[in-house]
N, C-alpha and C positions, 0 to 999 in steps of 0.2 A: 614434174609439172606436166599438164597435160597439154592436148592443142588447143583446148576451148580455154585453158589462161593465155597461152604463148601467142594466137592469134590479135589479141588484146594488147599488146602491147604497148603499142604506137598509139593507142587514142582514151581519149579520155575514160575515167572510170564513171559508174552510173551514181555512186552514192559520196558522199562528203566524205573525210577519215574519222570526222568527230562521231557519226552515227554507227560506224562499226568497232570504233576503240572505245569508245563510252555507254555508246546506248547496244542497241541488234534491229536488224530489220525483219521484220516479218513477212511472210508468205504462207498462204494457205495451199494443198494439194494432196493428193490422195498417196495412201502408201500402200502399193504393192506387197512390199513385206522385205526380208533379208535373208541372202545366202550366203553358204560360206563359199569362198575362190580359191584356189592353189596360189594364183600371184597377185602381188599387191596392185598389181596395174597393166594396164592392157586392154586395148580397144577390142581383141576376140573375146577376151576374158568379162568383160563386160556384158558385150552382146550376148554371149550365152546363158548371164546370168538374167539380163530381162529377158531370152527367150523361155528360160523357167520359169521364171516367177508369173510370165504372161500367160503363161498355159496353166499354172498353180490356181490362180487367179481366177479364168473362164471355168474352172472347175467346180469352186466355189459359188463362182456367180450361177452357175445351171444348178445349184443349189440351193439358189432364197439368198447366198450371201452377198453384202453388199460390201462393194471394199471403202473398207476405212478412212475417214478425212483425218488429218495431222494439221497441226500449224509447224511452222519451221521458224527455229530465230536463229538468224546467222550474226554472227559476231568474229573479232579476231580470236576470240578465243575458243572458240567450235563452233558447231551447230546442234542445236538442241531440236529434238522430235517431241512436240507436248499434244495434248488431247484438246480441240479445242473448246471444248466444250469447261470442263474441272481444269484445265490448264497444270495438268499431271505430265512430269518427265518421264515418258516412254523409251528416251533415249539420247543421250548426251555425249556427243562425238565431238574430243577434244580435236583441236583443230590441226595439232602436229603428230596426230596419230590417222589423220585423211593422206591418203599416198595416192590418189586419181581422183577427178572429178570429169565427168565430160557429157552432154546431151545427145540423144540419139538423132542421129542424119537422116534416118526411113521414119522415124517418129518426132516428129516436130511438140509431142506433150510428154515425152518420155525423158527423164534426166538420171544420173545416178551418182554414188561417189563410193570407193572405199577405204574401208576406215579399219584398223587393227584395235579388236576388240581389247580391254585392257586385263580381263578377269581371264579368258583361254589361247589370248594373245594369239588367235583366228584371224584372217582377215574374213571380214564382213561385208558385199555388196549392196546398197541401199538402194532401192527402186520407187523411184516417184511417178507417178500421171499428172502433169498443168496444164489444162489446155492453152493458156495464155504466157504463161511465166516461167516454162523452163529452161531457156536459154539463158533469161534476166536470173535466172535464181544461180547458172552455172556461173555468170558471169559475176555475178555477187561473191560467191563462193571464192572467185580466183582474186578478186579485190582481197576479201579478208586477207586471205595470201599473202600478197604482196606487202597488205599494212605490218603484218606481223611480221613478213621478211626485215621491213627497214627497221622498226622499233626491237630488231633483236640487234640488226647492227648496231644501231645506237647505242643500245644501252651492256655491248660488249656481251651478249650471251646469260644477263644475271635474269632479263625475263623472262627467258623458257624456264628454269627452276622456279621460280615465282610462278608461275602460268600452273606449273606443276603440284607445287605445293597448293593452290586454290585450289585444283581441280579434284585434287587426295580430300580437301576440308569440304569440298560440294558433293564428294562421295557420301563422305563421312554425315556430310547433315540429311542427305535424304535418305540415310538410312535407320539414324534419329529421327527423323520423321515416321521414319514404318513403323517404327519400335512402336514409337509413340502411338501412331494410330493403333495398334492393337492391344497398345495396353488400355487405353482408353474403349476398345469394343469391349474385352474381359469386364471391367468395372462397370460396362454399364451392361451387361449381362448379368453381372453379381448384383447389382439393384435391383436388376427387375424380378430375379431370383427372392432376394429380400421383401422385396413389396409383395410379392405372391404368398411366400409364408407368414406373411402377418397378419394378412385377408384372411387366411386361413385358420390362423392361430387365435382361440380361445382369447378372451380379456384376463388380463391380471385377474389375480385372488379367485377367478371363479373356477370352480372343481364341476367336472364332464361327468354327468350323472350317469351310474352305472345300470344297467337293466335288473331287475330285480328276480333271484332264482325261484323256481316253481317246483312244489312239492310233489309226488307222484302222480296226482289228480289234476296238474297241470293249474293248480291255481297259485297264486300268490300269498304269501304265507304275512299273518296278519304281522303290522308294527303297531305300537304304542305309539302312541303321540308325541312327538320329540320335544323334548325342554327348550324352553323357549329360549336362546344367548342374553347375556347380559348385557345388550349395545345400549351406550346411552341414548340419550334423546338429543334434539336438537337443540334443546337449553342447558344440556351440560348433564341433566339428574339421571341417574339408574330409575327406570321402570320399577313399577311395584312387582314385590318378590310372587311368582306362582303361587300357588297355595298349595300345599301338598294333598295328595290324594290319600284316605282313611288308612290308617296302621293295621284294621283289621279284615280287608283284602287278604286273603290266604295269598302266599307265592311260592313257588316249587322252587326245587333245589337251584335252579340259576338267578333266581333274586327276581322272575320273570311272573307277569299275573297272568295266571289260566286266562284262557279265552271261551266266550260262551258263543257265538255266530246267530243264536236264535234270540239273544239274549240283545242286541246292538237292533240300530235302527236301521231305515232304509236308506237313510241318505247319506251313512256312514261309512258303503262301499262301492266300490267301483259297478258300473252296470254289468259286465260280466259275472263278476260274484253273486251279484244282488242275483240275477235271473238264474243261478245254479241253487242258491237257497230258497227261493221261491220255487224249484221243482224238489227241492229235498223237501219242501213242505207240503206240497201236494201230496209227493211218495207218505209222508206221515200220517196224515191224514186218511189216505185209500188204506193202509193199515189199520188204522182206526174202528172205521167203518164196518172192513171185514170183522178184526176180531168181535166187535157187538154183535155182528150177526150170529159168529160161532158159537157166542155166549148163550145169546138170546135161543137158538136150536137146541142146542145141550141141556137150557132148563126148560124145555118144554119136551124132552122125551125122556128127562127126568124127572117132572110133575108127572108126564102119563106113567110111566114105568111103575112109581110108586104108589101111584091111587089104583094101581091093579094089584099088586102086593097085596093092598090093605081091604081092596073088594074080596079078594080069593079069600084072605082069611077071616073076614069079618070082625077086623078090628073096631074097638068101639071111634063115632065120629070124634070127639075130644081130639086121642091120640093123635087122629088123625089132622086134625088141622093143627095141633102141635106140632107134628111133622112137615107142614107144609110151609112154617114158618121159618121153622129153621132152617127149610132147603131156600129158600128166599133169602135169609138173614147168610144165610154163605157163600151164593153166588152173586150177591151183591157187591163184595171186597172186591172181585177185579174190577167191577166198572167205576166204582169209589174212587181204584186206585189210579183208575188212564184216567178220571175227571180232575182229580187233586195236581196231576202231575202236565195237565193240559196235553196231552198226548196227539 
């Protein structure tokens, strides 16, 4: 026990027993932070530890940082460090593992206590800042003390193990509680995962239409008009059957009907198509053209060629226009045949 219980002794305590063996009293005050000490207690041992943590601290603070506010709930059965904001245990210091408590004399907001940690079985220095409350917070602290001194006489030593065995079950549930919080982040990561792929994912039954391959020329290579499914109607009946297309359509060795291009209408292709057969028609046509010219040259220097033949030798005229008929009646056949064939 320290001086700041032992000077207490003689005068009254500041709180009732009922508010520290039933309820805890609270206090708010800023936390320093915690060092480890070589001994569990000791007024140098102390001091040296707020002069650390005080200089840890200004370091910090010439940094933007600001030191941390804590709530404290003191009870007989430790003291608790929570956040006070979430009211999160940051630290829970059973009450028979604190081996000193005492406030600083050159610092009247300065308090401390240390506490043997139970997991590296360290002793730990706690450092607080109250500008109002640190000596009432020391003096609380030593009350607990004392309550729990008597009620262990009391009760012959069976409540330190009971004290114990709570404190093993308040381990054990706030560590059930982490569990828990992160199993419950996982699952609602895996929902929002879920809902993403569903935004994303197609509708039942409907099939992702695939780009259609293009033949050397870069076009689109013609389909047939698909068969229409047999889905009934909304009163129940099958639709009237297709009608089939004529038996005497030629089709080539895949069961497939030749394709004409010039032969289909305009509104039957895609506008890229459309506008490559409208210049393949143009190109026909400027052929066209030319070959009548050739034609038309050819039988006029083969009219003059042979009305010189038939001057030179003095054939009779008859012959002669018998021959120009028939040069007529056989240069006729190819333009007969680009007229017949629309060329």
């Amino acid at each position: 026990m320290n001086r700041a219980f032992s000077r207490k002794k003689d005068k009254t305590w500041m709180h009732t027993p009922e508010a520290l063996s039933k309820h805890y009293i609270p206090y708010n005050a800023k936390f320093l932070g915690s060092t480890e000490v070589e001994q569990p207690k000791g007024t140098e041992v102390v001091r040296d530890a707020v002069r650390k943590l005080k200089f840890a601290r200004h370091i910090k603070k010439s940094e933007g940082q600001k030191t941390p506010k804590v709530e404290l709930q003191i009870s007989i059965y430790g003291v608790k460090i929570l956040d006070p904001k979430t009211k999160e245990v940051q630290h829970n210091c059973q009450l028979h593992r604190i081996s000193f408590c005492a406030d600083d004399k050159t610092d009247k907001r300065i308090f401390t206590f240390i506490c043997k940690d139970s997991e590296s079985n360290k002793h730990l220095c706690y450092v607080f800042d109250s500008e109002k409350c640190a000596e009432e917070i020391t003096l609380t602290i030593g009350q607990a003390f004392d309550l729990a001194y008597r009620k262990f006489l009391e009760s012959g030593g069976k409540d330190v193990e009971t004290r114990k065995q709570i404190a093993g079950l308040q381990k054990r549930i706030q560590e059930l509680e982490t569990e828990n919080t992160e199993l419950k982040n996982k699952v609602q990561d895996l929902e929002n995962q879920l809902r993403i792929t569903q935004v994303h994912a197609p509708p039942a039954g409907c099939v992702t239409p695939k780009s259609p391959s293009t033949d050397i020329f870069d076009m689109v290579p013609f389909s047939p008009i698909s068969p229409q499914s047999s889905t009934p109607t909304r009163n129940g009946t099958q639709p009237p059957p297709v009608p089939s297309r004529s038996a005497e359509i030629k089709r080539d060795l895949f069961g497939a009907e030749p394709f004409d291009p010039f032969s289909c209408g305009a509104g039957d292709f895609p506008p890229d198509i459309q506008s490559k057969l409208d210049e393949m028609q143009r190109q026909r046509w400027l052929v066209y053209h030319i070959l009548i010219m050739i034609f038309k040259a050819f039988t006029i220097e083969m009219y003059m060629f042979v009305s010189g033949v038939f001057m030179l030798i003095n054939v009779d005229i008859k012959a002669f226009k018998v021959c120009i008929l028939y040069m007529q009646f056989c240069m006729s056949g190819p333009f007969s045949f680009l007229e017949a064939y629309n060329f």
